[in-house]
C-alpha positions in Angstrom: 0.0 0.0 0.0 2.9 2.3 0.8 4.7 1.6 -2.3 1.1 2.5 -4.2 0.9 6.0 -2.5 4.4 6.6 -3.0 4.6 6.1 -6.5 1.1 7.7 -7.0 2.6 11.1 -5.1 5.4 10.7 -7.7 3.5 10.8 -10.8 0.7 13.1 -9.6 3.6 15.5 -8.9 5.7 14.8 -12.2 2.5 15.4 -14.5 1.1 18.4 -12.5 4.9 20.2 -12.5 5.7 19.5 -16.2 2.8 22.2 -18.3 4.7 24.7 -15.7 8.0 23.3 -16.5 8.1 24.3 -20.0 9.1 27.9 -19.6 7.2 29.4 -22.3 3.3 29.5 -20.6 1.3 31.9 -22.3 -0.4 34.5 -20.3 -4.1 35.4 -20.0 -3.7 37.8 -23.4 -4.6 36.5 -26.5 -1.7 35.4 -28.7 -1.4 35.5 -32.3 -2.1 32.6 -34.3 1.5 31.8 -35.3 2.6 32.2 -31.8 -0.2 29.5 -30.7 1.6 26.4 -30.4 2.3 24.4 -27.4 6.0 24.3 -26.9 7.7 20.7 -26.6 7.2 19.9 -22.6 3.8 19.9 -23.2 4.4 16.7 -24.8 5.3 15.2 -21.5 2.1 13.7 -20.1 1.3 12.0 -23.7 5.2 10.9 -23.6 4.9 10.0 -19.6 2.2 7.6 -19.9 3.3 5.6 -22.8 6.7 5.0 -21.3 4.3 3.7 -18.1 2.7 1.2 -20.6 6.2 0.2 -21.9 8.7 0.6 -18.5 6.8 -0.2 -15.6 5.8 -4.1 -16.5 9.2 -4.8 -17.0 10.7 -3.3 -13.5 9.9 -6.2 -10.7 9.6 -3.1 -8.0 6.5 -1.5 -10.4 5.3 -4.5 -11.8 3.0 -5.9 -9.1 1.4 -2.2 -8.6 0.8 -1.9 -12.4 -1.0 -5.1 -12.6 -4.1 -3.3 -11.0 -6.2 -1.6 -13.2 -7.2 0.9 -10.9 -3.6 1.9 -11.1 -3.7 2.2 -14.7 -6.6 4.5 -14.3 -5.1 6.7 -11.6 -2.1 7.2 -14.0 -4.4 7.8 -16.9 -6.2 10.4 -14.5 -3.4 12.3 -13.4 -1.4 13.0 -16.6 -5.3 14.0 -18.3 -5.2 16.1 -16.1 -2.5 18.0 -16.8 -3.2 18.8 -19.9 -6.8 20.0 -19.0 -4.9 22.1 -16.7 -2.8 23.1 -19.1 -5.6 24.4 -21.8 -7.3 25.5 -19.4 -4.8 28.3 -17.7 -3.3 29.2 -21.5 -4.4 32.2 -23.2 -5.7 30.8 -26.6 -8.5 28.2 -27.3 -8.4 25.0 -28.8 -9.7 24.2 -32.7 -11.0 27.5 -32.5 -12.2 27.9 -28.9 -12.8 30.4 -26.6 -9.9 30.0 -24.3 -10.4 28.8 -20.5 -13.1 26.1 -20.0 -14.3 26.3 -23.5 -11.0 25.1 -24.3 -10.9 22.4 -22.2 -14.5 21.5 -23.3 -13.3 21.0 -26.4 -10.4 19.0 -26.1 -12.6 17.0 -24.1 -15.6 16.7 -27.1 -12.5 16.0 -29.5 -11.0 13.2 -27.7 -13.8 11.3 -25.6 -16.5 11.8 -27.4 -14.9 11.9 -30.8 -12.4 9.4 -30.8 -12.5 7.2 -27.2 -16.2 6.2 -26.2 -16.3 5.0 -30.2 -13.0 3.1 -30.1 -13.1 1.3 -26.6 -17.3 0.3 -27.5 -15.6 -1.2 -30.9 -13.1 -3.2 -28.7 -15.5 -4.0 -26.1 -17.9 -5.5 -28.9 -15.2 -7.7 -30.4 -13.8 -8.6 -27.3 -17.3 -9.9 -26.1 -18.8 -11.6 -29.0 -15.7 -13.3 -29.6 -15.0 -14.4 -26.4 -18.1 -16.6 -26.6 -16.6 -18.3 -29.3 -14.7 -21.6 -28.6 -12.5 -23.9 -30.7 -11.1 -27.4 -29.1 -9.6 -30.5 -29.8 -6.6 -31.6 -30.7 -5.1 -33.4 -34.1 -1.9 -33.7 -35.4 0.9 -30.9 -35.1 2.1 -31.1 -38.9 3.5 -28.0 -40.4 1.0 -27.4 -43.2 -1.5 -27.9 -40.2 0.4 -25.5 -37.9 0.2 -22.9 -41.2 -3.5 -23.6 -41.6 -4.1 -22.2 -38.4 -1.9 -19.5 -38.7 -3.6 -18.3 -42.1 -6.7 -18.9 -40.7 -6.2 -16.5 -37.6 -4.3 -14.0 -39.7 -7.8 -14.0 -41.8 -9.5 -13.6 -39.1 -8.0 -10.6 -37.4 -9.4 -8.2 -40.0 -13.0 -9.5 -39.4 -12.7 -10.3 -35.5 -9.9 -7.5 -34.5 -6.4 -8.8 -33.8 -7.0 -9.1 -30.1 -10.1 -11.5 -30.9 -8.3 -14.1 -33.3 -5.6 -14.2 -30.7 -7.5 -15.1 -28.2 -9.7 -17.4 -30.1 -6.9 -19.1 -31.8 -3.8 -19.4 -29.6 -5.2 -21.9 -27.0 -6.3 -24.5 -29.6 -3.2 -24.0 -31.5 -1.2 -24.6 -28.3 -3.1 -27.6 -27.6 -2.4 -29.2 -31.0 1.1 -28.9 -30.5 1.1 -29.9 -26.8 3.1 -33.3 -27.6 5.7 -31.6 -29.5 9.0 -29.8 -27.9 9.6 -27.4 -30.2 6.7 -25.0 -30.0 8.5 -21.2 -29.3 8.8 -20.4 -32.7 5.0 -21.2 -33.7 3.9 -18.9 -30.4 6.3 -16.4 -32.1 5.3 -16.8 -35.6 1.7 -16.4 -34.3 1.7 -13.3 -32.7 3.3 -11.8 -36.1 0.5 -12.8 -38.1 -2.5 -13.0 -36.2 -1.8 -10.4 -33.5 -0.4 -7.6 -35.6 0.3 -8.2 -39.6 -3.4 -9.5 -40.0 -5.0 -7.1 -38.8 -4.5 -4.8 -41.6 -7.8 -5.4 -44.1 -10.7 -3.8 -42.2 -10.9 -1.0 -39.9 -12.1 -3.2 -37.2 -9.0 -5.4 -37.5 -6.8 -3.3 -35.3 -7.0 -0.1 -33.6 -4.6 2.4 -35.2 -7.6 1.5 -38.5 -10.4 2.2 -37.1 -9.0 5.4 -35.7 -8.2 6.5 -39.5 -11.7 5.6 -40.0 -13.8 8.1 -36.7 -10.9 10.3 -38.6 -13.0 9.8 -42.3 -11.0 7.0 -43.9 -13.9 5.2 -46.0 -14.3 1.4 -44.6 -13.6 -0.1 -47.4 -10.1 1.6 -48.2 -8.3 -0.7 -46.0 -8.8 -3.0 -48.8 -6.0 -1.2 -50.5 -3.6 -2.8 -48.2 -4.3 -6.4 -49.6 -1.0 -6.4 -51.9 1.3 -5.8 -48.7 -1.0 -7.6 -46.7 -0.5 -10.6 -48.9 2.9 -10.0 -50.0 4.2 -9.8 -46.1 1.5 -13.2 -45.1 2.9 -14.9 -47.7 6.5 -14.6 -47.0 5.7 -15.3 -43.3 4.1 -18.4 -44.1 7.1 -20.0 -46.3 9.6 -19.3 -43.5 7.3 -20.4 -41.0 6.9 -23.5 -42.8 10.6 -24.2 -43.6 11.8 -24.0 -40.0 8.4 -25.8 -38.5 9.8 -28.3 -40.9 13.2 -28.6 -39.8 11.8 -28.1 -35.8 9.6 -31.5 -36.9 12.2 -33.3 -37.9 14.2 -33.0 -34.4 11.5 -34.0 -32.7 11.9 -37.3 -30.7 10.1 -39.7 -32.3 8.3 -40.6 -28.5 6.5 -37.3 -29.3 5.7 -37.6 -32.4 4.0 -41.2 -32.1 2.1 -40.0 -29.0 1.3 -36.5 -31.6 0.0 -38.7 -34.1 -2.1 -41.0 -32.2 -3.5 -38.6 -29.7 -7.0 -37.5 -32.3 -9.9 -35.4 -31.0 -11.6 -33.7 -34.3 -11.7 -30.3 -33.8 -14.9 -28.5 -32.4 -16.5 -25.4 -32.2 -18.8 -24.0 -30.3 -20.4 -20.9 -29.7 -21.0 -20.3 -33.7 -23.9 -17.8 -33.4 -21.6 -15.5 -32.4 -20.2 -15.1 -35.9 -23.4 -13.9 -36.8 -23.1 -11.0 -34.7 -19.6 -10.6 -35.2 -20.5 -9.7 -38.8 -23.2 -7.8 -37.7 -21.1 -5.7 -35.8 -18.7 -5.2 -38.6 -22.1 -4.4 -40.8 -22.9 -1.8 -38.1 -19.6 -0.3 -38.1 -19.6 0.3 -41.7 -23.0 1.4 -42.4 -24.2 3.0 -39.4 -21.8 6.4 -40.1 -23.2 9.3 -38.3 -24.8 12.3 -40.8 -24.2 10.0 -43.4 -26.7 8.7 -45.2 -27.6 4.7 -44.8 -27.0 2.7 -48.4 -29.9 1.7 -50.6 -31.8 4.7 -48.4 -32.9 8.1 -47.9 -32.4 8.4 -44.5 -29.4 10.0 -42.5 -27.6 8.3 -39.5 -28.4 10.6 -36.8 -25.5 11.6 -34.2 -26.8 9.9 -31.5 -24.3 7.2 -30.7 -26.5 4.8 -32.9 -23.7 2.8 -34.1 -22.0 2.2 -30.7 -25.3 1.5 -29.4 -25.6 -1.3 -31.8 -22.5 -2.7 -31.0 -23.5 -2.5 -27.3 -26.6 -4.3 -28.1 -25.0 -6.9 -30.1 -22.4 -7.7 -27.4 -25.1 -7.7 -24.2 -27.1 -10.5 -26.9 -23.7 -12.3 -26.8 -23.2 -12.9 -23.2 -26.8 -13.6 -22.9 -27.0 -16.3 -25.8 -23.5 -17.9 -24.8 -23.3 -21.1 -22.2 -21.4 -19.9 -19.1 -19.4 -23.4 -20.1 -17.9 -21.4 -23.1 -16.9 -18.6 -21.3 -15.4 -20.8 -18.3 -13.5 -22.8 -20.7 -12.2 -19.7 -22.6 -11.0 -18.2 -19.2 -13.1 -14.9 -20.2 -13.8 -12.1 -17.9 -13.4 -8.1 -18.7 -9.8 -7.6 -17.2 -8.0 -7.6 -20.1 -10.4 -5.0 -21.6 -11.0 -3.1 -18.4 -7.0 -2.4 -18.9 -7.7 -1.0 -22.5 -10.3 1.3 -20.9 -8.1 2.6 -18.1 -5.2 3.6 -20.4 -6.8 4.8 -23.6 -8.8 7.7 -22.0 -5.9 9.5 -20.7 -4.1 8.4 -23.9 -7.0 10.3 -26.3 -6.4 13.3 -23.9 -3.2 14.1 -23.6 -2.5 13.1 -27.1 -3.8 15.8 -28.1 -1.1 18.4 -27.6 1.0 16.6 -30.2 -1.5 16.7 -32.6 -2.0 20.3 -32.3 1.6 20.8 -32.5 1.4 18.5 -35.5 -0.6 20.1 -37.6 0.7 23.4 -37.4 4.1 22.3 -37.4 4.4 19.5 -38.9 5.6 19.7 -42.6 8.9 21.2 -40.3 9.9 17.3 -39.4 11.2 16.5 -42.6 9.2 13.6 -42.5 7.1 13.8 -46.1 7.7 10.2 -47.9 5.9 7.2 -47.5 9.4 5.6 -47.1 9.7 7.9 -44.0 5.8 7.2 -43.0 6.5 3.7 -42.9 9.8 3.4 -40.5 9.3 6.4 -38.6 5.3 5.3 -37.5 6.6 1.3 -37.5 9.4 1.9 -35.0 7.4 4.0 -32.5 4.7 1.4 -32.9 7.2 -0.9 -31.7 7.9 0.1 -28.3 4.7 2.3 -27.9 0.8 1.5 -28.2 0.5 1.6 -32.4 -3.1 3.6 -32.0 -1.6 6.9 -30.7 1.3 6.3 -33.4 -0.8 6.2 -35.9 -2.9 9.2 -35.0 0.1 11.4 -34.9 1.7 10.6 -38.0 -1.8 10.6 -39.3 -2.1 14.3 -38.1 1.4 15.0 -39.5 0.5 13.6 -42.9 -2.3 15.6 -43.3 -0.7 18.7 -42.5 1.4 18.5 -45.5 0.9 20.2 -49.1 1.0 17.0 -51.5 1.0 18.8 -54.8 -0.3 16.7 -57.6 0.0 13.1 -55.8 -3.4 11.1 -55.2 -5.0 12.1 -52.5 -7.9 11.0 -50.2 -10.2 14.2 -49.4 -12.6 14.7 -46.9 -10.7 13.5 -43.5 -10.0 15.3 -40.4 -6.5 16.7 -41.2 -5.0 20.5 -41.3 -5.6 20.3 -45.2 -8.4 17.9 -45.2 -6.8 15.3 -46.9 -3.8 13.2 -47.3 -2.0 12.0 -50.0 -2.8 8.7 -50.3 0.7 6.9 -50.8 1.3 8.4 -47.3 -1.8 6.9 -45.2 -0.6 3.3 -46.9 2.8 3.8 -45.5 1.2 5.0 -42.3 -1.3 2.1 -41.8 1.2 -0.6 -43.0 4.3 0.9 -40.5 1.6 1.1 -37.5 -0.2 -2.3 -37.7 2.4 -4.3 -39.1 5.5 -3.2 -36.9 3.9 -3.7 -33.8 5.1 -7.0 -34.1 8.6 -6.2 -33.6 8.3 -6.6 -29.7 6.1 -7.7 -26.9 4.4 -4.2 -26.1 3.6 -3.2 -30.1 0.4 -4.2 -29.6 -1.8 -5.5 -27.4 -2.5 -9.0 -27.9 0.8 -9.3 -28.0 1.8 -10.0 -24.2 -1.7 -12.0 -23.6 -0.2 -14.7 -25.9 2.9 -14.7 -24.9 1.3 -14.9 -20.9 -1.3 -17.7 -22.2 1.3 -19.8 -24.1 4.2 -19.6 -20.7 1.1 -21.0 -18.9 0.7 -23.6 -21.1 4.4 -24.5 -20.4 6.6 -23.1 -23.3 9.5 -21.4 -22.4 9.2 -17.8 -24.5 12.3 -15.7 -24.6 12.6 -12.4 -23.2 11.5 -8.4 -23.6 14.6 -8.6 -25.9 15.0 -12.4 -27.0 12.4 -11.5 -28.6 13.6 -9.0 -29.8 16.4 -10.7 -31.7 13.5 -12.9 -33.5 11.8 -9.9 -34.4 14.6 -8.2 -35.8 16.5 -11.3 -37.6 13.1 -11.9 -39.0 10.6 -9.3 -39.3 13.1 -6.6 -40.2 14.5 -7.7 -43.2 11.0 -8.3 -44.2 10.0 -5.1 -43.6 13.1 -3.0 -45.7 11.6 -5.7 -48.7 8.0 -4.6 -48.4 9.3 -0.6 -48.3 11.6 -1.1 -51.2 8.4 -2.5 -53.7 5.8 -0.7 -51.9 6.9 2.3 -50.3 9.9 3.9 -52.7 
């Protein structure tokens, strides 16, 4: 308890000192609108609580205290705080605001209303519907059948969301393999493709997506990815297959004679649930506020119609599924209870970057999609890929793109962005999450689910070396035919 009010002080103190640490406050006068841009430090709470997300997990003295949500939360709450502190004492407004408590209104409307309840009742839905979905049984570990699955899931995480098809997928896949030794590099292997790279065809297949999408990315665009999609699945698959081949052929033949006799077909349960998984997908595309419903006259109304769908279609979930499905599937609302708790104070104080962005940001020097694609990949590595993906989003659209394609009609500076860009963007964001254990998510829940199961996994930076021996090289390929 001590060492939970001690480092609480701390961070309360560190995020409420660092608006006044910048130096450069502005007064109670109104400022020019040149002169109105946040300076650096105010970067610090955004900064502060994705290094918590990263750091504190992996230091045994903050590791038990960050396990509790509530913790999470009082983090969140602190550094949001902050910055509504911030825009509230600074003599300018915010997106055209009065200054004061209209300002902080505003950030408020832009980030929680806008962009937060919509994303976390979009993960909440997923979460739920796929939760009461359960595949068993256990048949032989052979590597076309190990790749099977692994296609299947990375499928799947565009329709289900990457955090779904992980969750669905890995504990089957585990139990398949359970006679072999060998099993680290499948676990690895899978959270490349079905917690990260596969996520990449439909907004609802990983965050950073649908965030381009509240942001005015049509659906269906995401479609556009297919080619690297495919191109990166593909090679994936071939080296997965060559070394699950070798890996099967040092196998003790004990193992593989118990592998091949132990046989229960494969069953799943809970299939109603794909029904409203696709309905929540349908609602997610059609149900677009002030936008008028296909085949219709009539306009979506702004009245949280879409999310209450989703809502309505999760509580019809947990009401239709056996408690049997959900006790086998070890489901409860933790894992998404810790989404909730760290992406509202993320969506806040995220947004002093993007206002720096878009006034400053064609001043970065970062204008290709070859420097989209590294520059949003390697923060997606080591911090949450959502927020990445809104700022270089932001930073994108605040650029003059001349006579390349563009996509129009989004919520940039300009009100558009060059189209080469947002595929370098989406690509770097989703697909280099992969590259360690906090990229993304789902990422960490395997790797905890699969050390439970018995297999050793390697470290914050064994990984690492996988990642990097593997994915990297893969990743200069795909942004030499893609992104030059």
């Amino acid at each position: 308890m001590k060492r939970s009010v001690c480092i609480t002080v701390l961070v309360c103190a560190a995020a409420l000192l660092s608006p006044w640490a910048a130096g450069s406050a502005v007064g109670a006068t109104e400022v020019s609108a040149a002169a109105a841009t946040p300076g650096l430090l105010w970067v610090l709470p955004f900064v502060g609580i994705l290094l918590t997300i990263a750091l504190f997990p992996l230091i045994p003295q903050l590791s038990e205290w960050w396990e509790h949500n509530r913790n999470k939360l009082i983090v969140s709450v602190v550094l949001s705080g902050a910055v509504c502190g911030y825009y509230a004492l600074r003599g300018y407004g915010f997106a055209g605001s009065a200054p004061g408590l209209h300002a902080v209104a505003d950030v408020l409307r832009h980030s929680i209303i806008g962009d937060y309840i919509p994303f976390i009742v979009l993960l909440f839905s997923l979460y739920t519907i796929s939760g009461g979905i359960r595949l068993s049984g256990d048949i032989p570990a052979h590597p076309l059948t190990n790749c099977g699955f692994l296609l299947m899931g990375a499928v799947a995480a565009s329709f289900i969301g990457t955090t779904g098809a992980s969750m669905l997928l890995i504990r089957p896949l585990l139990q398949i393999n359970s006679e072999r030794r060998h099993v680290k590099h499948t676990v690895i292997f899978f959270i490349f493709l079905v917690s990260n790279i596969g996520g990449a065809l439909l907004p609802v297949g990983d965050p950073p997506l649908f965030l381009g999408y509240l942001r005015g990315v049509p659906f269906l665009w995401t479609l556009h990815l297919i080619p690297m999609w495919a191109a990166a699945t593909g090679i994936l698959l071939a080296l997965y297959f060559l070394l699950d081949s070798v890996a099967y052929r040092h196998e003790a033949k004990a193992d593989v004679a118990r592998d091949e006799s132990v046989r229960r077909g494969l069953k799943l349960e809970g299939k109603r649930n794909f029904v409203l998984l696709g309905a929540v997908v349908l609602a997610v595309g059609l149900l677009v506020p002030g936008q008028r419903l296909p085949l219709t006259s009539w306009v979506v109304p702004n009245l949280y119609l879409r999310e209450i769908a989703q809502l309505v279609l999760a509580g019809l979930s947990l009401a239709l599924t056996s408690k049997r499905i959900h006790k086998e599937n070890h489901f409860n609302f933790s894992a998404i209870g810790e989404v909730a708790c760290l992406f509202i104070g993320i969506f806040i104080t995220m947004q002093v970057p993007i206002e720096i962005l878009k006034i400053k940001g064609e001043a970065l020097g970062v204008t290709a999609p070859m420097h989209f694609f590294w520059a949003s990949g390697a923060l997606s590595s080591f911090l949450d890929n959502a927020p990445t993906y809104v700022v270089f989003f932001e930073l994108a659209g605040s650029l003059h793109v001349g006579g390349a394609a563009v996509l129009g009609n989004v919520a940039t500076a300009t009100g558009q962005i060059a189209v080469a860009n947002l595929l370098a963007i989406s690509c770097g964001a989703v697909f280099m999450g992969a590259n360690t254990y906090i990229g993304n998510g789902p990422n960490f829940l395997v790797k905890s689910i699969a050390e439970h199961r018995g297999v050793k996994m390697p470290s914050f930076f064994g990984y690492m070396l996988y990642s990097g021996g593997i994915l990297i090289p893969l990743f200069v390929l795909l942004s030499l035919i893609f992104f030059r």
